[in-house]
C-alpha positions, -999 to +999 in steps of 0.1 A: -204-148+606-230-124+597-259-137+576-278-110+561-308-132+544-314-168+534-316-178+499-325-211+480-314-218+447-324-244+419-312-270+417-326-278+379-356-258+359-383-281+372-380-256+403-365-284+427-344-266+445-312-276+474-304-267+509-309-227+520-276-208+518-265-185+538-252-151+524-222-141+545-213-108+547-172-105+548-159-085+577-140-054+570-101-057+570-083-051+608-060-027+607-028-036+618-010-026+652+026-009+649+042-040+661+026-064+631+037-036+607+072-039+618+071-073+612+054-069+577+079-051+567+107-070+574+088-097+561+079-081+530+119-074+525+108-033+525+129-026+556+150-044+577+145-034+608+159-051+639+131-073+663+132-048+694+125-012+666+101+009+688+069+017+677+076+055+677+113+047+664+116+068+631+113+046+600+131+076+578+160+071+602+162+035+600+159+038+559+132+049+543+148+076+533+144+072+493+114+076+474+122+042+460+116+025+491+086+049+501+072+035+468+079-001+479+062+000+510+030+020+494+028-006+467+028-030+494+006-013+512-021-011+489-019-046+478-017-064+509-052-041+526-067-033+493-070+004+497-056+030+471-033+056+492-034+097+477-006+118+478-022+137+511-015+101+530+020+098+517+031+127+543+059+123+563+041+125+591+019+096+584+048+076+573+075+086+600+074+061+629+053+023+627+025+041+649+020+072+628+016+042+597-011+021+619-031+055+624-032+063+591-042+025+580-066+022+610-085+056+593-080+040+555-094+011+565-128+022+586 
């Protein structure tokens, strides 16, 4: 926990006031490793991908091969880390294997 300043607030307008609170600062999101989004997305139901995929295994091979599905997972992406993803991050080669994915989120999310 990071506290940035201490602050005191009223408790009623006679100026009696309560306990200092902290203000926290909320740590930036992690992005996640290859492996976790493997699992995301077969939790999510965007892929089904078998437990032992490889990192560097080709998601386009294993099915996202329709812009439906790319759609899915971006949709899911941006709700799940908060971040809005442009047209120059939807390349194929940022999408192509669970590594290549984590790379792109790890830069998204710094």
């Amino acid at each position: 926990m990071i506290i940035s300043e201490i602050q005191t607030f009223p408790l009623a307008e006679s100026g009696a006031v309560i306990a200092p609170f902290p203000r926290m600062q909320l740590p930036k999101r992690l992005a996640p490793g290859p492996t976790d989004l493997i699992d995301w997305l077969n939790a999510e139901g965007v892929m089904d991908l078998d437990w032992d995929f490889p990192t560097d295994g080709d998601l386009f091979a294993a099915g996202l091969d329709s812009p439906a599905v790319v759609q899915l997972m971006v949709a899911a992406i941006e709700d799940k880390y908060g971040i809005q993803l442009g047209p120059d991050d939807l390349a194929r080669e940022h999408l192509a294997t669970p590594q290549a994915l984590a790379a792109m989120l790890a830069r998204k999310l710094a």
